[in-house]
PyMOL Python script that loads the backbone (N, CA, C, O; Angstrom):
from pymol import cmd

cmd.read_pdbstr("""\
ATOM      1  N   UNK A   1     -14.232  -5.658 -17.637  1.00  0.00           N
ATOM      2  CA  UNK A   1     -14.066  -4.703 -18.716  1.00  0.00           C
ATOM      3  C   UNK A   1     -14.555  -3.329 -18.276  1.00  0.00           C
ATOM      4  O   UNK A   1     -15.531  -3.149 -17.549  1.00  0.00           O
ATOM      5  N   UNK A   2     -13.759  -2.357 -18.802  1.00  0.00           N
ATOM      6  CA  UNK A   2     -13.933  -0.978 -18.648  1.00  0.00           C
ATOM      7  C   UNK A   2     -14.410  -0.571 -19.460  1.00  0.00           C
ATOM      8  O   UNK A   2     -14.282  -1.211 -20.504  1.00  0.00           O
ATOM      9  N   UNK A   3     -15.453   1.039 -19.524  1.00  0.00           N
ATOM     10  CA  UNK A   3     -15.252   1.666 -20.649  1.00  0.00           C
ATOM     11  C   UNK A   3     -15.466   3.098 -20.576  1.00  0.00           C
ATOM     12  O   UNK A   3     -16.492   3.479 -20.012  1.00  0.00           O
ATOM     13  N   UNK A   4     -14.395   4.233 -21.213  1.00  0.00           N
ATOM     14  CA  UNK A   4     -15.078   5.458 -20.803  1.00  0.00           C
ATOM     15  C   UNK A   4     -15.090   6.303 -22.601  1.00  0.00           C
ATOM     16  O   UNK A   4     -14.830   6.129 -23.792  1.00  0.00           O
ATOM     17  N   UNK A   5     -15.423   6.921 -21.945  1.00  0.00           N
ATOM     18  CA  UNK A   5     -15.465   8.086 -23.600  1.00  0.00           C
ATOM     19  C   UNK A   5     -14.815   9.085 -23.284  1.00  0.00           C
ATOM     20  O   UNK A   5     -14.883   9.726 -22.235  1.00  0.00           O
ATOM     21  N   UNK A   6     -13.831   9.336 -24.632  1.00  0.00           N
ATOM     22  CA  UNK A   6     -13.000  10.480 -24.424  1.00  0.00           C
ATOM     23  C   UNK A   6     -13.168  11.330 -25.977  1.00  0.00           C
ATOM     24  O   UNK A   6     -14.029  11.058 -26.814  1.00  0.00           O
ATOM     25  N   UNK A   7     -12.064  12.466 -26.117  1.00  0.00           N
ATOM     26  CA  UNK A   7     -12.153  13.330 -27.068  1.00  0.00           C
ATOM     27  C   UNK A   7     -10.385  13.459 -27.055  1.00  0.00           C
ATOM     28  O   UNK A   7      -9.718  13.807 -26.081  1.00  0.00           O
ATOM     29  N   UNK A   8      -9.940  13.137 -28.199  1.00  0.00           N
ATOM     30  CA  UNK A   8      -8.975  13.799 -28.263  1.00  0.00           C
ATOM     31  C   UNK A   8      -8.328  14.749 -29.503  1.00  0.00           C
ATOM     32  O   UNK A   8      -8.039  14.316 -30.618  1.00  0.00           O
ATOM     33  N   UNK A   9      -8.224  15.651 -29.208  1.00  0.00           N
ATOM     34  CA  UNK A   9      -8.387  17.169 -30.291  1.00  0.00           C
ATOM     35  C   UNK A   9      -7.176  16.957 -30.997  1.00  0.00           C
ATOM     36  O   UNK A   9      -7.233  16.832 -32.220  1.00  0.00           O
ATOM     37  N   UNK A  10      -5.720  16.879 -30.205  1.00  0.00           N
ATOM     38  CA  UNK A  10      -4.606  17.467 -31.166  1.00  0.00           C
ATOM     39  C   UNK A  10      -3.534  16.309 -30.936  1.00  0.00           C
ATOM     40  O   UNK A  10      -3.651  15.496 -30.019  1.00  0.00           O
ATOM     41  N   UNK A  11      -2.389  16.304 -31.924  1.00  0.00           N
ATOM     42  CA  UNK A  11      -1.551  14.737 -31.715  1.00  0.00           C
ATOM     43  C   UNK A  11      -0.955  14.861 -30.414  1.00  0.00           C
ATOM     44  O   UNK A  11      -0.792  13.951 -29.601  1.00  0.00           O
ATOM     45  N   UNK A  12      -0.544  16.456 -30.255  1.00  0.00           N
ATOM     46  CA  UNK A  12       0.111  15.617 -28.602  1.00  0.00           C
ATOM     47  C   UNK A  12      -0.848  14.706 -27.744  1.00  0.00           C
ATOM     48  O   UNK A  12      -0.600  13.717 -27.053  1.00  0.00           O
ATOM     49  N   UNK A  13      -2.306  15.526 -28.083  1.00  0.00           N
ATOM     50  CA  UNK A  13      -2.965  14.263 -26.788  1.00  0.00           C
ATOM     51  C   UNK A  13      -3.187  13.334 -27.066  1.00  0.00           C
ATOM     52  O   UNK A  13      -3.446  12.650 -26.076  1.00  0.00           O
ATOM     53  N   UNK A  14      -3.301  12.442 -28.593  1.00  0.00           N
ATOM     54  CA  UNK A  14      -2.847  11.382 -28.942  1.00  0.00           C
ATOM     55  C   UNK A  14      -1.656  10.497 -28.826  1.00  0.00           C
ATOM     56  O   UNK A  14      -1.630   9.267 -28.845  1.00  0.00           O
ATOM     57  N   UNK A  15      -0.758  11.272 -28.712  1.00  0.00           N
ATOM     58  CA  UNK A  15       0.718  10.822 -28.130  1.00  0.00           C
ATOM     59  C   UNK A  15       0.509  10.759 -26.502  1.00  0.00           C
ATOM     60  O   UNK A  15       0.617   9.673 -25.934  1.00  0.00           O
ATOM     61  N   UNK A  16       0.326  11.484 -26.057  1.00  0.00           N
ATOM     62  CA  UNK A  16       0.480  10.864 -24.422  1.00  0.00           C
ATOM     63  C   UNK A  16      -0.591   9.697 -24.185  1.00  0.00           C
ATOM     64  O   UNK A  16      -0.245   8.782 -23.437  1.00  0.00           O
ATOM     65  N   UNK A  17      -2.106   9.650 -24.873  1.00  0.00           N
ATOM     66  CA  UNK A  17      -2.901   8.505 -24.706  1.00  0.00           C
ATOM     67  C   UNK A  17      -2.087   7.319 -24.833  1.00  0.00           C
ATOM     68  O   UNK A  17      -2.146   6.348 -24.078  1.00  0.00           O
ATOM     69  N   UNK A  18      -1.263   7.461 -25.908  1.00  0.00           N
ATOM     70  CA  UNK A  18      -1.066   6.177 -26.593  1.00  0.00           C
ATOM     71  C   UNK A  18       0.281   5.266 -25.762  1.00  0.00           C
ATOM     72  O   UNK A  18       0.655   4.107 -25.580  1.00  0.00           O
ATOM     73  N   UNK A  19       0.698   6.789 -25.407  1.00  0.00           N
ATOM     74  CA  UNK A  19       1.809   6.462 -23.570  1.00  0.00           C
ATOM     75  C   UNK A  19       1.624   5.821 -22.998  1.00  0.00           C
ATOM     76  O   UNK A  19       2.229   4.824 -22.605  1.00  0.00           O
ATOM     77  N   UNK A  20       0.201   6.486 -22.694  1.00  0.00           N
ATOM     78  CA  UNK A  20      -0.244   5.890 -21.402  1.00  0.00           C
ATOM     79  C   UNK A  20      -0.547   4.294 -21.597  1.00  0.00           C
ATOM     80  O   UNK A  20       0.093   3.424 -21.005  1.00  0.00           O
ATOM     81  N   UNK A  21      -1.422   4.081 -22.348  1.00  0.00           N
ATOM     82  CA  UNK A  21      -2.255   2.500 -23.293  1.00  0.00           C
ATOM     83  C   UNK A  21      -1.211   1.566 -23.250  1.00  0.00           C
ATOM     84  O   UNK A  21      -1.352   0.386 -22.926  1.00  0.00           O
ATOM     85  N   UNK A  22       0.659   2.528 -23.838  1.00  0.00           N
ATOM     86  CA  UNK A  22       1.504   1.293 -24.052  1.00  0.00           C
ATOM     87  C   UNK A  22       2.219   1.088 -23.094  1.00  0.00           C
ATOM     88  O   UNK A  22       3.099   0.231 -23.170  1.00  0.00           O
ATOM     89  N   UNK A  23       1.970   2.011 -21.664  1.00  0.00           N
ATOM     90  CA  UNK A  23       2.715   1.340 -20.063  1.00  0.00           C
ATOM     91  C   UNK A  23       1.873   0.261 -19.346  1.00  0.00           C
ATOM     92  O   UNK A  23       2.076   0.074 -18.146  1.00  0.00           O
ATOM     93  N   UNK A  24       0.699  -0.648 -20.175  1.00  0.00           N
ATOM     94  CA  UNK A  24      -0.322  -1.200 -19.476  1.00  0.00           C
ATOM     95  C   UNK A  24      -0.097  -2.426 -19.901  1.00  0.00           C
ATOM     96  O   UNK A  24       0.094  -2.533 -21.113  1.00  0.00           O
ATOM     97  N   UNK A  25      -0.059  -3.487 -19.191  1.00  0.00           N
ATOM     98  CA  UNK A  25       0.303  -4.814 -19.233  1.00  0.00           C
ATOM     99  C   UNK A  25      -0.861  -5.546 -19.704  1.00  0.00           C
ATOM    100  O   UNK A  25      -0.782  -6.753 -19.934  1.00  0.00           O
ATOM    101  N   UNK A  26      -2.172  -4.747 -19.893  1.00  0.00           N
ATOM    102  CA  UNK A  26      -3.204  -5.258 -20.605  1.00  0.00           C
ATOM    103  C   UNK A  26      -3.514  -4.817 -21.391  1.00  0.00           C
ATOM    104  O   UNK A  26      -3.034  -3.702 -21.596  1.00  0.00           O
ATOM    105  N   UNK A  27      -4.493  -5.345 -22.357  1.00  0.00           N
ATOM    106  CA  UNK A  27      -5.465  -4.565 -24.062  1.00  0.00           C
ATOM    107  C   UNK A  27      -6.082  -3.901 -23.239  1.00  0.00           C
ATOM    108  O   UNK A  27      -6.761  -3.968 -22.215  1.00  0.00           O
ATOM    109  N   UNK A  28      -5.404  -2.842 -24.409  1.00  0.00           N
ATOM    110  CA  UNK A  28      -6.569  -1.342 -24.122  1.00  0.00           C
ATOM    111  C   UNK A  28      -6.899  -1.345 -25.929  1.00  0.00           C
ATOM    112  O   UNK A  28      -6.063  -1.494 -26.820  1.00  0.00           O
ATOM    113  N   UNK A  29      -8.201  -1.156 -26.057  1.00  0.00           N
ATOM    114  CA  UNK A  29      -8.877  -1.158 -27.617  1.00  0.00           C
ATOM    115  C   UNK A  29      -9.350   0.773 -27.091  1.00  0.00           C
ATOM    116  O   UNK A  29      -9.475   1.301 -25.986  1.00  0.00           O
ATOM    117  N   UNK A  30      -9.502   1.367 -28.670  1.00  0.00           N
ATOM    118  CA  UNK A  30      -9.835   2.539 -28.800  1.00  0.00           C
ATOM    119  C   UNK A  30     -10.911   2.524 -30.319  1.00  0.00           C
ATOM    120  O   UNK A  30     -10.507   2.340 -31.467  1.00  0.00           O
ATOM    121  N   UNK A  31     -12.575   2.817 -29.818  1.00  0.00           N
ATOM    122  CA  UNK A  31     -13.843   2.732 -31.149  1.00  0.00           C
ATOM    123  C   UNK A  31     -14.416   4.117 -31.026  1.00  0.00           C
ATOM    124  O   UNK A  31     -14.838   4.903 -30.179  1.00  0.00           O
ATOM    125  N   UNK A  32     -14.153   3.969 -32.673  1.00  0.00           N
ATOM    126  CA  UNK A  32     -15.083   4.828 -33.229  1.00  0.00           C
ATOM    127  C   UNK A  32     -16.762   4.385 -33.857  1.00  0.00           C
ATOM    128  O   UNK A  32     -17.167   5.296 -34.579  1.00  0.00           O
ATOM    129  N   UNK A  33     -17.255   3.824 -33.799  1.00  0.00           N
ATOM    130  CA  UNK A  33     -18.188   3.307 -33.870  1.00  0.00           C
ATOM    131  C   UNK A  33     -17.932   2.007 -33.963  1.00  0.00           C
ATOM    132  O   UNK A  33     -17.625   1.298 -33.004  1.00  0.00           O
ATOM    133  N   UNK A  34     -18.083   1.521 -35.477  1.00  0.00           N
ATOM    134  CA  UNK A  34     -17.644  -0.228 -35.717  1.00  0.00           C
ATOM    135  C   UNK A  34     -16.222  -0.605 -35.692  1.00  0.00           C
ATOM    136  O   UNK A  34     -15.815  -1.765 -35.617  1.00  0.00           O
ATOM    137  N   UNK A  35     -15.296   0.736 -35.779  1.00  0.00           N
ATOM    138  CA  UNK A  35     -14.038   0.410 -36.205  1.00  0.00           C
ATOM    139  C   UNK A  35     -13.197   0.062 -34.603  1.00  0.00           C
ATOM    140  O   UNK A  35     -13.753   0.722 -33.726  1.00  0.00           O
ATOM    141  N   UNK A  36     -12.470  -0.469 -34.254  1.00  0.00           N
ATOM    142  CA  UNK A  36     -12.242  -0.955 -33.230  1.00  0.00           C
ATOM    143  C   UNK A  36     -10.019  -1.425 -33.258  1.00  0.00           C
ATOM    144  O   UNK A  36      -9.495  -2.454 -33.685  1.00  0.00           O
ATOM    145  N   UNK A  37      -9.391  -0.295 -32.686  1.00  0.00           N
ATOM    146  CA  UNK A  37      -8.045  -0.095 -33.054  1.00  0.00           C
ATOM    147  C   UNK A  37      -7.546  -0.150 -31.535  1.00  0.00           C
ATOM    148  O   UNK A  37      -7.875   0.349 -30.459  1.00  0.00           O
ATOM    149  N   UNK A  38      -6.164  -1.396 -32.237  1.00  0.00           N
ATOM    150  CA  UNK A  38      -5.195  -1.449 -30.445  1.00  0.00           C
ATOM    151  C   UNK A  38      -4.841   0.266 -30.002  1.00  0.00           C
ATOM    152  O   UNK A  38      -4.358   1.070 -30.799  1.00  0.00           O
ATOM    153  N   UNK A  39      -5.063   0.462 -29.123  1.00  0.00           N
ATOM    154  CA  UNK A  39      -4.895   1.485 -28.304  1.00  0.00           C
ATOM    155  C   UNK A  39      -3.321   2.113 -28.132  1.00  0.00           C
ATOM    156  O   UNK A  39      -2.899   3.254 -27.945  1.00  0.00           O
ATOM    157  N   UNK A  40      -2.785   1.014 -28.262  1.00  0.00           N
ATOM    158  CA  UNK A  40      -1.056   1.558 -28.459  1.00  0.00           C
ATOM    159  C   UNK A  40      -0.679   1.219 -29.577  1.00  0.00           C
ATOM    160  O   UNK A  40       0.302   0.488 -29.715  1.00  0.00           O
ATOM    161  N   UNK A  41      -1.424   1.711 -30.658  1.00  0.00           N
ATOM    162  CA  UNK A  41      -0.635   1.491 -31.605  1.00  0.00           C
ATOM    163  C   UNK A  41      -1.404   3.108 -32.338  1.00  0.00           C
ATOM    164  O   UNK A  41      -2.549   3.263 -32.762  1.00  0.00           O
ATOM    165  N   UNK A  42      -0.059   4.292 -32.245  1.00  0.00           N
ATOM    166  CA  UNK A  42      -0.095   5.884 -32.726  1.00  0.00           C
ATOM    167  C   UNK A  42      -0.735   5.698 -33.802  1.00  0.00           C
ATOM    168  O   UNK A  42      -1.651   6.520 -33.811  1.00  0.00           O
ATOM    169  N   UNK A  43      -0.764   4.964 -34.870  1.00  0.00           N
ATOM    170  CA  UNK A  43      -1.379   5.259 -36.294  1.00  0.00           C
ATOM    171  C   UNK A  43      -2.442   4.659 -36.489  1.00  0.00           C
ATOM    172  O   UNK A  43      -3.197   5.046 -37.382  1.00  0.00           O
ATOM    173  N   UNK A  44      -2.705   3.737 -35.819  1.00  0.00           N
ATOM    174  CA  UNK A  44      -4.274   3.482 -35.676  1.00  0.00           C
ATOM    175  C   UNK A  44      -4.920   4.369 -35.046  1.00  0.00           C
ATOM    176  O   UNK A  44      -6.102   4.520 -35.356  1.00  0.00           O
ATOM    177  N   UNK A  45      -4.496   4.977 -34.277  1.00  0.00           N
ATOM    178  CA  UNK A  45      -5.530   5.662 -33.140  1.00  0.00           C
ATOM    179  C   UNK A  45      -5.538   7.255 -34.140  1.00  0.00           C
ATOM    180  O   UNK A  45      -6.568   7.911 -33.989  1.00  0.00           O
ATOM    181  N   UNK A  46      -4.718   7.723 -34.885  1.00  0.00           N
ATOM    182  CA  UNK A  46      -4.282   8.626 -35.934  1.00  0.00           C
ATOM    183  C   UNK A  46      -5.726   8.493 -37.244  1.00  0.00           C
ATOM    184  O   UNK A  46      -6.470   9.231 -37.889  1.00  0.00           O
ATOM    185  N   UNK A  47      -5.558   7.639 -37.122  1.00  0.00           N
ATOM    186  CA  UNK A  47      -6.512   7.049 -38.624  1.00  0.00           C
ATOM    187  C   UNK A  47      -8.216   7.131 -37.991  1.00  0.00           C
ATOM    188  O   UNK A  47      -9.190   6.980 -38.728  1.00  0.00           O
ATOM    189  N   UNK A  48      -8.278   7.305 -37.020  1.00  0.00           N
ATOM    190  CA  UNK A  48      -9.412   7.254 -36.606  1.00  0.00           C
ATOM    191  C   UNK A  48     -10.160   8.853 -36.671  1.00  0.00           C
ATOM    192  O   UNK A  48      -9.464   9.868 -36.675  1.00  0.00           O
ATOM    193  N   UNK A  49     -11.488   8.889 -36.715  1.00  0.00           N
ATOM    194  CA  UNK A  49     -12.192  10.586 -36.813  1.00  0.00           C
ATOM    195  C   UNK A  49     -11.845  11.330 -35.418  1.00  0.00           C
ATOM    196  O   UNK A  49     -12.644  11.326 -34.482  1.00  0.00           O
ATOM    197  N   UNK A  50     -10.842  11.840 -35.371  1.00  0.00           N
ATOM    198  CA  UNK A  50     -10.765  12.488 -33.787  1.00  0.00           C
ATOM    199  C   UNK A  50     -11.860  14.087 -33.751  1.00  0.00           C
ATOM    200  O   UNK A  50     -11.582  14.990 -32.962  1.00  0.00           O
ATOM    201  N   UNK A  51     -12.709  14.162 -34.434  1.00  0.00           N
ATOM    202  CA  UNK A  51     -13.616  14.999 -34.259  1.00  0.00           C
ATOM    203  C   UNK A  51     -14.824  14.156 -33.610  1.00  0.00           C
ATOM    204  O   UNK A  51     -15.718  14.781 -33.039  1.00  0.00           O
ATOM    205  N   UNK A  52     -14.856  13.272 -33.656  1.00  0.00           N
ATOM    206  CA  UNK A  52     -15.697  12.256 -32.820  1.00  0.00           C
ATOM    207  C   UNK A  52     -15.466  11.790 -31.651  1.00  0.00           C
ATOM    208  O   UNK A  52     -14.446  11.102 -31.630  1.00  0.00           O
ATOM    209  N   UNK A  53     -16.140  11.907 -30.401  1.00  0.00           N
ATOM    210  CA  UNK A  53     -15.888  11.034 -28.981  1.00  0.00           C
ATOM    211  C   UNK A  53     -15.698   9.542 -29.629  1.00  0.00           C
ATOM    212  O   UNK A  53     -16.209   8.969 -30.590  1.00  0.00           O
ATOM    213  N   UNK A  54     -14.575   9.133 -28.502  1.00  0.00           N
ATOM    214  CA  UNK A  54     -14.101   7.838 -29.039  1.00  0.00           C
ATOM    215  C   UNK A  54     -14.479   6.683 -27.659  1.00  0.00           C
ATOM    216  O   UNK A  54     -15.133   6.955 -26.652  1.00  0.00           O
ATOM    217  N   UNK A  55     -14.178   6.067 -27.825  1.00  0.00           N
ATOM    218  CA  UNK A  55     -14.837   4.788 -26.375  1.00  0.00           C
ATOM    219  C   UNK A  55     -13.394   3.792 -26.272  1.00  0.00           C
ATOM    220  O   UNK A  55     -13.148   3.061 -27.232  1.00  0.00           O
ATOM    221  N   UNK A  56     -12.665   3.797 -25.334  1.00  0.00           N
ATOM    222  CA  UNK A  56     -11.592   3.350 -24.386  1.00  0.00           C
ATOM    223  C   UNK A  56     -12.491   2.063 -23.762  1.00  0.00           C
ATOM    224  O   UNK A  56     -13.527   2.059 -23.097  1.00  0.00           O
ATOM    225  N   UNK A  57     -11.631   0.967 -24.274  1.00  0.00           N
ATOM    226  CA  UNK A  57     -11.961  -0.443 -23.422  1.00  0.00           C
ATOM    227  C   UNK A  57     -11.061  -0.852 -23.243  1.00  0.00           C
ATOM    228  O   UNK A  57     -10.215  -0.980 -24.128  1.00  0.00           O
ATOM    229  N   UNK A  58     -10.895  -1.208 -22.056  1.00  0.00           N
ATOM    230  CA  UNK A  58      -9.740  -1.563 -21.096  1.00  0.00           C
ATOM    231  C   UNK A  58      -9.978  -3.028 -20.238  1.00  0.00           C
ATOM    232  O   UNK A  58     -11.018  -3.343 -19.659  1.00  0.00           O
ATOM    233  N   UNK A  59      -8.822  -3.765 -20.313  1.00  0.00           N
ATOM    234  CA  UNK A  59      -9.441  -5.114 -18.713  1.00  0.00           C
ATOM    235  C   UNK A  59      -9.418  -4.761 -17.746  1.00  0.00           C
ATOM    236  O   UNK A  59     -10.201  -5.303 -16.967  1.00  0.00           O
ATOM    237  N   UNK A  60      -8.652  -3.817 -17.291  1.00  0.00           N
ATOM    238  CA  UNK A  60      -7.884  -3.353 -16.055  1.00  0.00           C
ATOM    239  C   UNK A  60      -8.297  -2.240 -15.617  1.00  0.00           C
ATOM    240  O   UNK A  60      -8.852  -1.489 -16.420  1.00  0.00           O
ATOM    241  N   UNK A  61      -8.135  -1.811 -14.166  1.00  0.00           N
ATOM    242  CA  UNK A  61      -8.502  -0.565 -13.342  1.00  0.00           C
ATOM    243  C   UNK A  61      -6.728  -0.337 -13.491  1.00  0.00           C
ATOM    244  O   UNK A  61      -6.032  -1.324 -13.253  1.00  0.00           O
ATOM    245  N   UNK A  62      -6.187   0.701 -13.804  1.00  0.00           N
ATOM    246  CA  UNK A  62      -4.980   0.722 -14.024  1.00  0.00           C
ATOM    247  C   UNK A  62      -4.794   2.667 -13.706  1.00  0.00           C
ATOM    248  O   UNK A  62      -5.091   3.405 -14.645  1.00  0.00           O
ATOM    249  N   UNK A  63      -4.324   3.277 -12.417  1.00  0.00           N
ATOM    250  CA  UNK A  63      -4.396   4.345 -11.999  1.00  0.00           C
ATOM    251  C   UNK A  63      -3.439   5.282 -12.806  1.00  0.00           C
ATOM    252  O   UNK A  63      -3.553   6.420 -12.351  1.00  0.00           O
ATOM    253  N   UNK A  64      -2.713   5.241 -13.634  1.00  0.00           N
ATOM    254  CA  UNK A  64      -2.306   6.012 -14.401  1.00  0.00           C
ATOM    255  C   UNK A  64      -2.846   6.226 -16.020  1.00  0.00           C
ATOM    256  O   UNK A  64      -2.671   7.163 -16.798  1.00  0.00           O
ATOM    257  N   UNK A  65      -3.574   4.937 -16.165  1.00  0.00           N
ATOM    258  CA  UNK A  65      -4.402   5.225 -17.499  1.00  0.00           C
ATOM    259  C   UNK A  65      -5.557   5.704 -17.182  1.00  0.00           C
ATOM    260  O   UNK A  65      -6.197   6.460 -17.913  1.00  0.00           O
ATOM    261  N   UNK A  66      -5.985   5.239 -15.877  1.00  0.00           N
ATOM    262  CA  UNK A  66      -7.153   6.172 -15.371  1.00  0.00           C
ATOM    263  C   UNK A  66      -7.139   7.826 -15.838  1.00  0.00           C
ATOM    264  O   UNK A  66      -7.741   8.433 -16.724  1.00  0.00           O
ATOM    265  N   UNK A  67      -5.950   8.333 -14.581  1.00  0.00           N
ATOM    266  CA  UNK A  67      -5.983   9.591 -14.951  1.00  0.00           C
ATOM    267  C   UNK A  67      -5.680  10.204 -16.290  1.00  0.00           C
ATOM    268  O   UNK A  67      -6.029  11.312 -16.694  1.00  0.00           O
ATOM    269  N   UNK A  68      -4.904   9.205 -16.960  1.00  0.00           N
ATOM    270  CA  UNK A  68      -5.188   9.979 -18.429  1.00  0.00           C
ATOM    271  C   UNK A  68      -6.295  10.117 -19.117  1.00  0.00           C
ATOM    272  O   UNK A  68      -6.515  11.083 -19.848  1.00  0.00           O
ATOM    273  N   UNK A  69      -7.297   8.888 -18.884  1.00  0.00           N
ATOM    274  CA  UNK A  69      -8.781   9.110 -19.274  1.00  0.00           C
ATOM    275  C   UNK A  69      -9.306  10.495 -19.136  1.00  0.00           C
ATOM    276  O   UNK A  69      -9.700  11.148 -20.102  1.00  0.00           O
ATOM    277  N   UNK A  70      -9.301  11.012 -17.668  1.00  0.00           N
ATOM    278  CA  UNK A  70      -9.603  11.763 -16.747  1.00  0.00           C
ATOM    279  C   UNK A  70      -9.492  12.993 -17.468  1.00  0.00           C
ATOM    280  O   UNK A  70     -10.348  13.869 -17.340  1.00  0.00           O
ATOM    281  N   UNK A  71      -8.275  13.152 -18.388  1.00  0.00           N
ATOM    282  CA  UNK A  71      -8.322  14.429 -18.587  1.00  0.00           C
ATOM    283  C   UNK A  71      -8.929  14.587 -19.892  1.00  0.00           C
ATOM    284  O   UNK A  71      -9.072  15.709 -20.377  1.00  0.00           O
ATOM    285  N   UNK A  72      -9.220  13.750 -20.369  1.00  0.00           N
ATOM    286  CA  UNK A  72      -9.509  13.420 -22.142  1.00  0.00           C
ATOM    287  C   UNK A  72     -11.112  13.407 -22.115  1.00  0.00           C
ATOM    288  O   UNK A  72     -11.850  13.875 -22.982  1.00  0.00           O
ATOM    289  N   UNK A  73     -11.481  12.775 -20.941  1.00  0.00           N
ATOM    290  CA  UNK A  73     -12.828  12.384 -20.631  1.00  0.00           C
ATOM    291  C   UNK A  73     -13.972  13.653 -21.233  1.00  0.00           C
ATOM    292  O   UNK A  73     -13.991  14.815 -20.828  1.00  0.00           O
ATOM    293  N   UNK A  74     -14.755  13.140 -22.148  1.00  0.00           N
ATOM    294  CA  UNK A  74     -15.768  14.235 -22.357  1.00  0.00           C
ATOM    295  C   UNK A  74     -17.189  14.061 -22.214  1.00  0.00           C
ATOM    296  O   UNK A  74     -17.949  15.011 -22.403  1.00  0.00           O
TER     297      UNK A  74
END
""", "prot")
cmd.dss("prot")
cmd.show_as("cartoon", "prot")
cmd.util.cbc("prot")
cmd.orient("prot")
């Protein structure tokens, strides 16, 4: 298991996260504290406080969700 912390401000960067999450052949989960939402799914990840750092758990080392972390990463 992975985990990094990210920030994401505006829907496009919610839309490409959620890109990225749904080209991955594994669960990717996205928490806001207790609340805990599939990662490719836009309206969960929507419904969540995006004024808050959020925490990315992943199974996989997966180099293109990596770098999307990468840029989100705060």
């Amino acid at each position: 298991m992975f985990t990094k912390k990210i920030r994401l401000k505006t829907v496009d960067e919610v839309r490409e996260f959620v890109k990225a999450a749904d080209k991955c052949s594994f669960h990717v989960d996205i928490q806001n504290g207790e609340t805990l939402i599939d990662a490719k799914s836009i309206m969960g990840v929507m419904s969540l406080d995006l004024t808050e750092k959020l925490a990315v758990v992943y199974e996989e080392a997966d180099p293109e969700l990596e770098q999307v972390l990468e840029k989100f990463q705060s």
